[in-house]
N, C-alpha and C positions, 0 to 999 in steps of 0.2 A: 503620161507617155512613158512606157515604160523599155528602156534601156538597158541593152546587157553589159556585161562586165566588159569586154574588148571595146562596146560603144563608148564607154564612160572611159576608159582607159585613151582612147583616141580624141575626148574630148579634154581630158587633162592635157593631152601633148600637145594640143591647138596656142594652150595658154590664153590668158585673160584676155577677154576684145569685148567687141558692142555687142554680143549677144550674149559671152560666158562670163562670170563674177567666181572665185574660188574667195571662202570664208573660212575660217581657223575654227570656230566653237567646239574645242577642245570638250569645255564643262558646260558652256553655257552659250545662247545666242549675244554672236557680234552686235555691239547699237545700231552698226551701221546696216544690218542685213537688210533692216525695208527700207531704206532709202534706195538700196538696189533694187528691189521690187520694182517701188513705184518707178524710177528710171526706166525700165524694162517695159512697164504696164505702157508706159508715156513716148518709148520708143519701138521698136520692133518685136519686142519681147528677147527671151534667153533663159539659158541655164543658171541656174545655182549650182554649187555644189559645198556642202557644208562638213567641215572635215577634212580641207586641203589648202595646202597655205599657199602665201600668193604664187611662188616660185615655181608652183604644182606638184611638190613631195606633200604625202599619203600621209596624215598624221590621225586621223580618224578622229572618231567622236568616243569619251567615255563612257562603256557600255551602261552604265548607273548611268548614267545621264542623258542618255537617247530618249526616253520617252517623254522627260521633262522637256529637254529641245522640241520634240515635236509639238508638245501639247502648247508650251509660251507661239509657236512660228502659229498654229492653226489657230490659237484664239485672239493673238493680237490683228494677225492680218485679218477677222472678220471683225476690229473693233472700229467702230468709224472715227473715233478720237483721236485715233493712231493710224490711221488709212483711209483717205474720202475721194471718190467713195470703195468703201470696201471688197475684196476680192475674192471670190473663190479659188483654192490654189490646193491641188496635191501633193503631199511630201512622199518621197518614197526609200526608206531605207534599204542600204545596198552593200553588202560586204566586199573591199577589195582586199585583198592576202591580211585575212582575218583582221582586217582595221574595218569599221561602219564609219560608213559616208551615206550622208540625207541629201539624195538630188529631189531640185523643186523646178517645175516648167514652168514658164510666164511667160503665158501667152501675149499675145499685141492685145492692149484693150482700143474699144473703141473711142473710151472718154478719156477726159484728162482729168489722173488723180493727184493728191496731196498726200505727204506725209508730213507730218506733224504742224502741217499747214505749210508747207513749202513743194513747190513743185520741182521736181526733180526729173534730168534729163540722160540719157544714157550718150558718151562722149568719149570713142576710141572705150578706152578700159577703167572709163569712172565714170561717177556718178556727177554729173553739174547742176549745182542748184541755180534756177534759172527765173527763180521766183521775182528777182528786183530786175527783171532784161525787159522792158513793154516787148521790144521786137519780138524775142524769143517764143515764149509766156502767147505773143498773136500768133505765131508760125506755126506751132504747137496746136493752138486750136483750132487755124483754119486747118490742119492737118488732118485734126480727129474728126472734124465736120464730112471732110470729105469721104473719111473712110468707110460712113456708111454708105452702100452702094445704095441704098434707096434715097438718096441724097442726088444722084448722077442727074442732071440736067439734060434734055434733048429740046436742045433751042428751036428745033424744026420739029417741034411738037405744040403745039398751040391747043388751047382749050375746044375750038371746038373740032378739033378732030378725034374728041373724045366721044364715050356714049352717053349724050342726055337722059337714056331711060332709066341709067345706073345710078348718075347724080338724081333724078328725082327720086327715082326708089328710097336711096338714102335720105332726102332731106323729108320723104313721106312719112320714114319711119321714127324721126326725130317728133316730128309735128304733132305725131297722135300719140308719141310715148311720153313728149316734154315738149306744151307748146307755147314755155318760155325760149326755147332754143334760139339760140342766133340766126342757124342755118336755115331757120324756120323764115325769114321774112329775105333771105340774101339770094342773087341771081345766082349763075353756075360759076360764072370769075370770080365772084367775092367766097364765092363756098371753099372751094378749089385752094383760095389765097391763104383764108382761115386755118387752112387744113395744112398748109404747109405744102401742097403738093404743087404750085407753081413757085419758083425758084429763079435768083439769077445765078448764070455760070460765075464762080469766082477768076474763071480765067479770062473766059470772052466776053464775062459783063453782058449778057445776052440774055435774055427772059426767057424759060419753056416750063414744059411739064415735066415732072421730076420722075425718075422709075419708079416711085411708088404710084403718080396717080396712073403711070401707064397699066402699071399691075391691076389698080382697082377700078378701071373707067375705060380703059383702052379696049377696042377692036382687038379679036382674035390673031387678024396679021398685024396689028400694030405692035399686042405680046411679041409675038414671034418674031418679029425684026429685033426690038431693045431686047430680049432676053431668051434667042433661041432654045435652051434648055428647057424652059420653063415647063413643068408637068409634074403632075402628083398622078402617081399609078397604084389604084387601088384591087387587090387582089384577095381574093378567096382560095386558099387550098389549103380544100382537106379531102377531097379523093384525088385527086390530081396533082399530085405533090410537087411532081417533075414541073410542069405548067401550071395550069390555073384552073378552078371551077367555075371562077365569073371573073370579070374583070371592068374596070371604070379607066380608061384611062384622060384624063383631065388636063386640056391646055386651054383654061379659057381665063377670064380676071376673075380676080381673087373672092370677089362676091358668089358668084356661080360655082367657083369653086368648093368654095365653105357649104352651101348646099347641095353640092353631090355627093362629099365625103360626108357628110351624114345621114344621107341617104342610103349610100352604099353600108354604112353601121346598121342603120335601121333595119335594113332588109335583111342581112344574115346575123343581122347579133339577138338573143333573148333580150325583154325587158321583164325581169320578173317583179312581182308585187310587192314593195316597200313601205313602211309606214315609217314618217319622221313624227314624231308625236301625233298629231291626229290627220294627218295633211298625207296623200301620198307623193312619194318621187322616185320621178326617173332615175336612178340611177345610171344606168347605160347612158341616158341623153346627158346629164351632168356632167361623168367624167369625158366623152369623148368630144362635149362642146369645146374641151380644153383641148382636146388632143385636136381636133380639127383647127382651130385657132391657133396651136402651137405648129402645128406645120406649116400654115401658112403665115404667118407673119413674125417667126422667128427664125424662120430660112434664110441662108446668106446667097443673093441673089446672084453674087458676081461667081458663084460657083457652079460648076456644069453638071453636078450631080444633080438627078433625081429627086422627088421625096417620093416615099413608098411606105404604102400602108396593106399590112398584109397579114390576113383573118386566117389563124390557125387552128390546130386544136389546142382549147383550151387557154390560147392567146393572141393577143394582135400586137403586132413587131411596125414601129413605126422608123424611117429614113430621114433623118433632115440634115443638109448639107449646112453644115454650119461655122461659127466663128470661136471658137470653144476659147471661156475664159479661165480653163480649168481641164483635165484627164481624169476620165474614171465613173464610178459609182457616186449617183450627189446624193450625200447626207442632206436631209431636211431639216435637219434639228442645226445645220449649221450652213447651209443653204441662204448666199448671199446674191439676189436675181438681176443681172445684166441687161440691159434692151439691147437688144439685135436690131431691131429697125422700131425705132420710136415712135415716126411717124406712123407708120402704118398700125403701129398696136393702140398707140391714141385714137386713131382712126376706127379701129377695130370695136374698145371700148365706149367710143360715140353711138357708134349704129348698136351693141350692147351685142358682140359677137363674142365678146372676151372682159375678162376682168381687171381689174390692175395685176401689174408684175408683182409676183409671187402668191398672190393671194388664190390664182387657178391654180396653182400646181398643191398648195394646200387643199382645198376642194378636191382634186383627183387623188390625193393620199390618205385623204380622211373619207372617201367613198370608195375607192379602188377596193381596196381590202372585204370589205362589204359587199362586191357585186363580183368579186371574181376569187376571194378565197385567199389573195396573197397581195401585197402592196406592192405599188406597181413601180419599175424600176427606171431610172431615169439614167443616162451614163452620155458624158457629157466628152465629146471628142471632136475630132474635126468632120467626124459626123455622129447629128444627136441623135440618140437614141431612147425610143421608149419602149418599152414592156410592159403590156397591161394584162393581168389574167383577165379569165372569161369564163362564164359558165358552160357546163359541158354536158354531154349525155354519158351516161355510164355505160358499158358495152351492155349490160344484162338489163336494158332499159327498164327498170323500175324507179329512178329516178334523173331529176335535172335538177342543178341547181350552184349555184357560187359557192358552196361550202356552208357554212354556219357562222352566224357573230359571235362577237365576243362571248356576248351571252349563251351560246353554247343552241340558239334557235336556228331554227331551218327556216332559211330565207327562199328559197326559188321552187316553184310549183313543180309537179310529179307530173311524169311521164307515165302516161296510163298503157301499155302497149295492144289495148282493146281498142280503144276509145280516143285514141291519140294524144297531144300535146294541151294540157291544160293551161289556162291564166293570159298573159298579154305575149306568150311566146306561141301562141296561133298565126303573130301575124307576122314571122320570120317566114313562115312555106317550106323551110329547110328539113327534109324528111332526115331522122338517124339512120343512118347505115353501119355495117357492123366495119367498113374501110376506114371512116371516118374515126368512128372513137375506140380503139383499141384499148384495152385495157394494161393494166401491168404486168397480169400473169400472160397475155399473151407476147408481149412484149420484150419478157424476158425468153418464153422459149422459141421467139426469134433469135436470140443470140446464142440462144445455149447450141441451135439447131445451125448454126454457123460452119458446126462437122456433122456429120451421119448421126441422129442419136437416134435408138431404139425406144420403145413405148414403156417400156420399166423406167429406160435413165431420164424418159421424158416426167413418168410419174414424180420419180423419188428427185428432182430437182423442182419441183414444184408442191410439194409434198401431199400428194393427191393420191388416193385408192381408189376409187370408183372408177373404174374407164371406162366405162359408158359416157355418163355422165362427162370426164372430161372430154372424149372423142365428141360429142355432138356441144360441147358447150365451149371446147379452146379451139383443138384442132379443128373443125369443120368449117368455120369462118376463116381460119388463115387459109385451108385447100380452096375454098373458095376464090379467094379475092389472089389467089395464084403469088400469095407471098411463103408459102409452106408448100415444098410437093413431095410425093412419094419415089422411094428411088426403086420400087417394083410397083409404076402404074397399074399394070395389068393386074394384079392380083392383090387386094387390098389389106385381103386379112391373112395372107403371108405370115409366117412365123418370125422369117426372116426380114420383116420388114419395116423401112428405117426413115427417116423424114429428115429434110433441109430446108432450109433456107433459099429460096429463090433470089434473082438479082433484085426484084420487084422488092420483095422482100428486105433486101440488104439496103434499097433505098429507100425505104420505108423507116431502117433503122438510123441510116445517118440523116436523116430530117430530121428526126426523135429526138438526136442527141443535141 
């Protein structure tokens, strides 16, 4: 979360409370600094600020010793010996009237952690170890229980006002994949029980079904009561920048769900042909089984955002309303995985829709990069975000493809512009258009063309001699597709004649960017 200097300066003058901690690590981290964590993790969350003493005067951190402070705060807080269970957490160094201060965000977790095997509670402006209180220590975790919203009870929800065809489906597909299964011999009450998704209210002591089996098993108006929001909108644009080229838009449970957002993958994404040792795979299907599985049942329910799944050039940009245990860019190599809704991803890994926690998001880091050219980004906020590259057509279609492996081979089959679309990317239907995949030379003399430029200053900024050649191979597709026009229509081959940038155009360019 990142904070300007007047923000951080107004969070100093608040002074210490339940959500902000001010720590002195002049040289070195305070002992006490993850005892505030954990407090934070275990109550509401809050600020750190490292570098400011209790009173709130600016004493900063020694610049020889910032990077050591950051490196002990990032590798302790993901050691589980020292933090259980461990946290994902951003540090962010911040200059105020040239002294460095490290502010750190902690978030609410959903679970309850330990430091050093003590539980610690956040209380006015310290920290209360809370570890020998029973009451406390239980308040505490019927607290964290409740906070997952897929935990929510709807006592006026009873089993069979679910859909029987969903729970068979599910218990069909255990039967013939593992037909030691439990679910395999139990009615839809005892399945349902099993699964965690019938529940009693801890307040009214009242038996229902929980938001998640409504999510997985419920009628489309039964969604729509417990969780108006509820919808994942799938979109295609790449001629249609402004709007859409196709769209999926999806309120049903989460089963049906999970097979239309990969439906809608299938149908406009390439699967080009891979060899894992002797064996072929999907790529495409691998990583975005995760992505589909991650937007569905790592979604934070109780929130009214969207999720949104939306096929660009060159990338798909994923929405998920979330519970963030962390701000920013996650490193994998230090990447410590959270459950967002437990139930449901248990759930998920039964019917074999997902994987265990963390282990899919390794699977899409170690195939990303292989089927789209770049690894694919994940940025963890209060809402998650993914970035997957994708393979593309090249504006001068002589090829398609996700780039090259490591090894330096060409992975994705040729674009024959005779003979059309070679390999398993026939069954995408998606014709190239020269709107769709612009290249970089033309792309740049969209912005260079942002003022009048003439067909020399056009040449020598792109460093091109031939105008023929460029005339029918850059500019003709921009006049086309009425992102480039002439400012003497009528007369083309003018002396005086100068080319811009359309508004089509100029929105063509802020998508881009």
């Amino acid at each position: 979360m990142m904070l300007s200097e007047q923000q951080i300066h107004d969070l100093i003058a608040q002074g210490e409370g339940i959500s902000l901690e001010f720590k002195t690590c002049a040289q070195q981290l305070n002992r006490d600094v993850y005892q505030s964590v954990c407090a934070f993790l275990n109550r509401h969350g809050g600020f750190l600020l490292l570098g400011v003493q209790d009173n709130g005067n600016i004493s900063g951190i020694a610049p020889q010793a910032v990077e050591q402070v950051r490196k002990d705060f990032v590798t302790t807080i993901n050691n589980p010996q020292k933090l259980t269970p461990p946290a994902y957490l951003s540090i962010e160094t911040v200059t105020i009237h040239d002294k460095i201060v490290l502010l750190i965000h902690v978030p609410e977790s959903s679970q309850v952690h330990r430091c050093n095997g003590r539980i610690y509670d956040r209380n006015e402006d310290g920290d209360l170890d809370i570890t020998d209180s029973t009451t406390l220590v239980a308040q505490l975790y019927l607290r964290k229980d409740n906070n997952f919203s897929e935990n929510r009870v709807y006592s006026w929800i009873q089993p069979e006002d679910l859909r029987a065809d969903l729970i068979e489906r599910c218990r069909r597909h255990v039967r013939i994949n593992r037909k030691s299964h439990p679910w395999v011999d139990m009615d839809d009450v005892a399945l349902l029980k099993s699964a965690k998704l019938i529940r009693i209210d801890p307040e009214t002591r009242k038996r229902g079904v929980t938001l998640a089996g409504v999510m997985l098993f419920g009628t489309d108006s039964l969604i729509l009561d417990v969780c108006p929001p509820h919808r994942t909108d799938c979109l295609l644009r790449k001629v249609d920048v402004d709007r859409y080229d196709d769209r999926d838009l999806i309120r049903t449970n989460l089963l049906d769900s999970y097979d239309r957002i990969l439906a809608f993958i299938q149908k406009h994404l390439p699967d080009p042909f891979y060899l894992e040792g002797i064996e072929r795979r999907s790529l495409r299907d691998a990583i975005f089984r995760e992505v589909a599985s991650n937007i569905l049942i790592h979604r934070e329910y109780a929130s009214g955002v969207p999720a949104r799944l939306i096929i660009e050039r060159g990338k798909v940009t994923t929405y998920n309303a979330n519970r963030p245990h962390g701000f920013g860019l996650i490193d994998p190599a230090h990447f410590v995985p959270f459950p967002k809704n437990p139930v449901l991803a248990a759930f998920f890994r039964e019917i074999d829709r997902a994987d265990e926690l963390g282990s899919g998001m390794r699977k899409m880091m170690l195939y990303g990069k292989k089927y789209g050219g770049a690894d694919p980004q994940l940025i963890e906020g209060d809402v998650f975000r993914m970035v997957i590259s994708v393979p593309e057509f090249e504006q001068n279609g002589t090829r398609v493809g996700p780039g090259r492996d490591p090894d330096g081979t060409q992975m994705g089959p040729r674009w024959d512009p005779d003979g059309g679309m070679s390999g398993a990317y026939q069954s995408t239907n998606i014709e190239p258009t020269a709107e769709q995949y612009l290249n970089d030379t033309q792309l740049h003399i969209l912005r260079f063309c942002l003022q009048e430029q003439g067909i020399n200053a056009l040449l020598e900024c792109v460093e091109r001699t031939n105008r023929t050649k460029f005339r029918r191979q850059i500019l003709a597709p921009l006049l086309e597709q009425g992102l480039l026009e002439r400012t003497i229509p009528d007369r083309p081959t003018s002396k005086n004649q100068k080319y811009r940038t359309t508004e089509q155009g100029k929105r063509k360019l802020r998508h881009e960017q």
